[in-house]
MARDREN-43546 format. One record per residue (C-alpha): residue number from 1; y, x, z. Coordinates in pm, 1 decimal. Layout:
# residues N
  pos        py        px        pz
  NUM         Y         X         Z
...
//
This chain:
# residues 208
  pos        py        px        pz
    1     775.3   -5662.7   -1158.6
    2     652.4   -5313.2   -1060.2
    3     654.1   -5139.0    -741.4
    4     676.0   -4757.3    -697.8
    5     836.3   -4503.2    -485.1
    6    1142.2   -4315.7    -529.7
    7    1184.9   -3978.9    -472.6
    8    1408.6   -3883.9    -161.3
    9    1718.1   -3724.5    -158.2
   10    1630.7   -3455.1      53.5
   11    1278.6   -3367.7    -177.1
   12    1489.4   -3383.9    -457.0
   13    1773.3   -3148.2    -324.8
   14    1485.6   -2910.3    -185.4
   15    1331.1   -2856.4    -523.0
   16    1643.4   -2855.5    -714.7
   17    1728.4   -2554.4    -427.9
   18    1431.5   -2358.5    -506.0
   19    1427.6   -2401.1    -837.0
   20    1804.3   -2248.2    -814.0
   21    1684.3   -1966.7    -562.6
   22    1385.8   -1837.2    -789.7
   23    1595.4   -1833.7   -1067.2
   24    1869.8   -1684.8    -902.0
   25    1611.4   -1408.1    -810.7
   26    1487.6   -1349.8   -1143.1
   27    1841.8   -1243.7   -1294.5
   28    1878.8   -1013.9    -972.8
   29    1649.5    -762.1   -1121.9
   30    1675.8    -513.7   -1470.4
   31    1448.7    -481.6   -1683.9
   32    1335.9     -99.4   -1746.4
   33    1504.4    -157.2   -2088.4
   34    1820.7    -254.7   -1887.3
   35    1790.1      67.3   -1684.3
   36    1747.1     294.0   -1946.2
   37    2080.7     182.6   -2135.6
   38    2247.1     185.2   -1798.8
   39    2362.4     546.2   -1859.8
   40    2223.5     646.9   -1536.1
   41    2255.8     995.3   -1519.9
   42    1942.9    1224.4   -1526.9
   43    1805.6    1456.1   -1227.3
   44    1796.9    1838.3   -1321.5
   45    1514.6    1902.4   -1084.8
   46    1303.9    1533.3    -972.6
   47    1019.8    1698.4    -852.4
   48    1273.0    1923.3    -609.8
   49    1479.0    1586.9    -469.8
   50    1103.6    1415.4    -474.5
   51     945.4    1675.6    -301.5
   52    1257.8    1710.6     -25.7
   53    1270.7    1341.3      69.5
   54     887.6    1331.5     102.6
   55     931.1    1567.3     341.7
   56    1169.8    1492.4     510.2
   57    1090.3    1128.3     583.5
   58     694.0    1126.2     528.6
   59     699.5     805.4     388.3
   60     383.6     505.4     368.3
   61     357.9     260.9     154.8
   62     677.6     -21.2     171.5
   63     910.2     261.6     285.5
   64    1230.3     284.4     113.4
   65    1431.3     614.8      62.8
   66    1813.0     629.7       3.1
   67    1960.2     954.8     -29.8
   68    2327.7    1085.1    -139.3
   69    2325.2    1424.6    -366.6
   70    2673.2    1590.1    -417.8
   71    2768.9    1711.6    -811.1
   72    2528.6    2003.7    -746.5
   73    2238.6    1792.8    -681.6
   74    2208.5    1902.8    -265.1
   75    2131.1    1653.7     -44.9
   76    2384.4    1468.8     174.2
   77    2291.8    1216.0     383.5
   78    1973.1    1011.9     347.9
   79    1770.7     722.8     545.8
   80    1483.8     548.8     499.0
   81    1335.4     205.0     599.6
   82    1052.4     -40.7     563.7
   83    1051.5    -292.2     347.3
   84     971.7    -615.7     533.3
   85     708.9    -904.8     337.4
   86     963.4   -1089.7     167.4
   87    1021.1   -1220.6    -203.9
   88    1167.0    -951.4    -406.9
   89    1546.9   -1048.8    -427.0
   90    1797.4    -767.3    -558.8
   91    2073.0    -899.7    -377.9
   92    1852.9    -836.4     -26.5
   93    1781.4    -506.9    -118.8
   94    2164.0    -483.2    -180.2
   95    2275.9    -588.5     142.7
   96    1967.8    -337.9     279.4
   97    2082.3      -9.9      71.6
   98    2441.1     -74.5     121.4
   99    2407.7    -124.6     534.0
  100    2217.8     187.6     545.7
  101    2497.1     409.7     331.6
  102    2770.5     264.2     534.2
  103    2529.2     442.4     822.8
  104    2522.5     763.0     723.5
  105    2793.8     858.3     551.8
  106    3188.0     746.6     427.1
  107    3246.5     548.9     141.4
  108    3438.9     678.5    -209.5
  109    3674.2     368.4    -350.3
  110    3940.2     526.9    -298.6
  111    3820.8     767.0    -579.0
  112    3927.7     685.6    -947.3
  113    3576.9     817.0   -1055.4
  114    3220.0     835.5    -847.8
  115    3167.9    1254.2    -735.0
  116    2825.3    1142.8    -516.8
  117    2528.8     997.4    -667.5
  118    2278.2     791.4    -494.2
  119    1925.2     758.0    -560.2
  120    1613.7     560.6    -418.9
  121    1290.9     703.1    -334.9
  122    1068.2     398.0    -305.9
  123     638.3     417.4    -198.7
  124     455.3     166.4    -280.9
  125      91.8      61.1    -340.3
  126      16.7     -34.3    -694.0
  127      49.0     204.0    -997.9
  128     328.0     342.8   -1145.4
  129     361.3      50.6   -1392.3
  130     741.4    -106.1   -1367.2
  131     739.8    -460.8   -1145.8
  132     919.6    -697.3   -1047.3
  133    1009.0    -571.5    -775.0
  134    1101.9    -227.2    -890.3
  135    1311.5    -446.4   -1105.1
  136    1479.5    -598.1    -791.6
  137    1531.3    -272.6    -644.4
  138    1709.6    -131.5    -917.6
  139    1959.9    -445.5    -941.6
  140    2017.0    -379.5    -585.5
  141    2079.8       3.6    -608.9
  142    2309.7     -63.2    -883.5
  143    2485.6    -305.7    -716.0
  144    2503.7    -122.7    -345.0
  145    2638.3     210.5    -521.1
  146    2931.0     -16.2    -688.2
  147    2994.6    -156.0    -329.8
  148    2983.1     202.1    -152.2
  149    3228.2     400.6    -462.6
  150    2886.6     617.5    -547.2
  151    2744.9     681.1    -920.7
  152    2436.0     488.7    -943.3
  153    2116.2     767.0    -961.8
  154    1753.0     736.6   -1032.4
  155    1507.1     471.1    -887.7
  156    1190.6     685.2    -799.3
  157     816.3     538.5    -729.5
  158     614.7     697.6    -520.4
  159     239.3     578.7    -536.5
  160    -152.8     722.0    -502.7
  161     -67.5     865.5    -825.2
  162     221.2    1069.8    -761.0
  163     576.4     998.8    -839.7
  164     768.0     864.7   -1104.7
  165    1109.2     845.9   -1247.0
  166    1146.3     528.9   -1402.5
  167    1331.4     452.8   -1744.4
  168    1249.7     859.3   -1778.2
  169     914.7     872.8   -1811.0
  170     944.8    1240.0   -1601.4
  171     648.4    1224.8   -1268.4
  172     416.9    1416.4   -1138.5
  173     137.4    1423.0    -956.5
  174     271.9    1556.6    -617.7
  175     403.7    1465.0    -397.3
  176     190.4    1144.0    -376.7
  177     211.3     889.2     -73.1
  178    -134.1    1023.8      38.9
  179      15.0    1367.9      13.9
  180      98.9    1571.3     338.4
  181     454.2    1683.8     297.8
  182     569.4    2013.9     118.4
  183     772.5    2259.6     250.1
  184    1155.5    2138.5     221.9
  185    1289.8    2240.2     -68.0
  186    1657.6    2063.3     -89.1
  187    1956.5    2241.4     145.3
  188    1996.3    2178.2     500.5
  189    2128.5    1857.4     604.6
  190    2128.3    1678.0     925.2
  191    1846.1    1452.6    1040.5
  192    1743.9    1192.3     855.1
  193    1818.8     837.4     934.3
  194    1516.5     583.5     983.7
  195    1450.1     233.4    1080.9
  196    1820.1      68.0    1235.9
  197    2027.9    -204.1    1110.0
  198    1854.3    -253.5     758.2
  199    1515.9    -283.8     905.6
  200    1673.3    -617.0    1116.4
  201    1830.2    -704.8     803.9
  202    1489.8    -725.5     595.3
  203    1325.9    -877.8     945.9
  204    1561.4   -1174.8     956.9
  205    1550.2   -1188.6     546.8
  206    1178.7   -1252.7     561.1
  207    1209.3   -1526.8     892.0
  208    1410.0   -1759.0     694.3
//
């Protein structure tokens, strides 16, 4: 006769669950191969809409940048946020982009076809190299512009080394996050949105 010890129900159920979660995470990002045959449609001037939102929000590393641009590439609404220490999950982000569009400006479902673009400014630490978590943030800009009726734009970095548009390969070398800001170069628009609901969404993503 042996003796031994079964595993409980509840240590089995917990690792089955986080086995499930991490792999639930993993297919909640693209892969900059992904991206690139996503169609998404190009920036005439980057460095311009780069250049603007650095001003205009003077972000630090972990600060994320949603803006809206019209057909003519000017600036609509934007608002930016920090991204709370957290596992990178695309569908957070989601729920994070798509609570701070509903802020600042009206939805377009009712349109047949997207007219507004949307595209994410994002500093980080780190080199320009694609990550994970780029990877998660693009899955959840995809998904947030679906959710909101906008075209789905281009996911910037913004590191020491200046910017990047990923699944481009267009960057430069200023703005950088240790840059002071430039001189505002996209058209007047109202005052940006920071901090708010998606900040306590991120906050209460990262107690669980």
């Amino acid at each position: 006769m042996t003796f031994g010890f079964a595993p409980s129900t509840a240590s089995t159920s917990t690792s089955a669950d986080l086995s499930a979660a991490s792999a639930n995470s993993v297919a909640r990002m693209l892969e900059p191969a992904e991206w690139a045959a996503a169609g998404i449609p190009l920036l005439r001037n980057p460095r311009e809409v780069v250049s603007g939102l650095h001003a205009r929000h003077r972000p630090q590393p972990a600060t994320a940048i949603v803006a809206v641009l019209d057909p003519d590439e000017r600036l609509r609404a934007s608002a930016s946020f920090i991204r709370r220490p957290a596992p990178a999950d695309g569908w957070m982000f989601r729920n994070a982009l798509l609570a701070q569009l509903r802020r600042v400006i009206p939805h377009d479902l009712r349109r047949r076809t997207p007219v507004r673009t949307a595209v994410l400014l994002y500093c980080r630490d780190g080199d320009a190299r694609w990550t994970e978590e780029d990877g998660a943030w693009m899955w959840g800009l995809r998904d947030a512009c679906t959710l909101h009726g906008l075209r789905c734009g281009a996911y910037i970095t913004l590191t020491r080394d200046g910017w990047q548009v990923l699944g481009e390969g267009r960057g430069g070398r200023r703005p950088s996050s240790d840059s002071p800001p430039e001189p505002v170069a996209l058209s007047e628009t109202p005052p940006p949105r920071t901090g708010g609901a998606t900040s306590d969404i991120l906050r209460r993503a990262a107690a669980r």
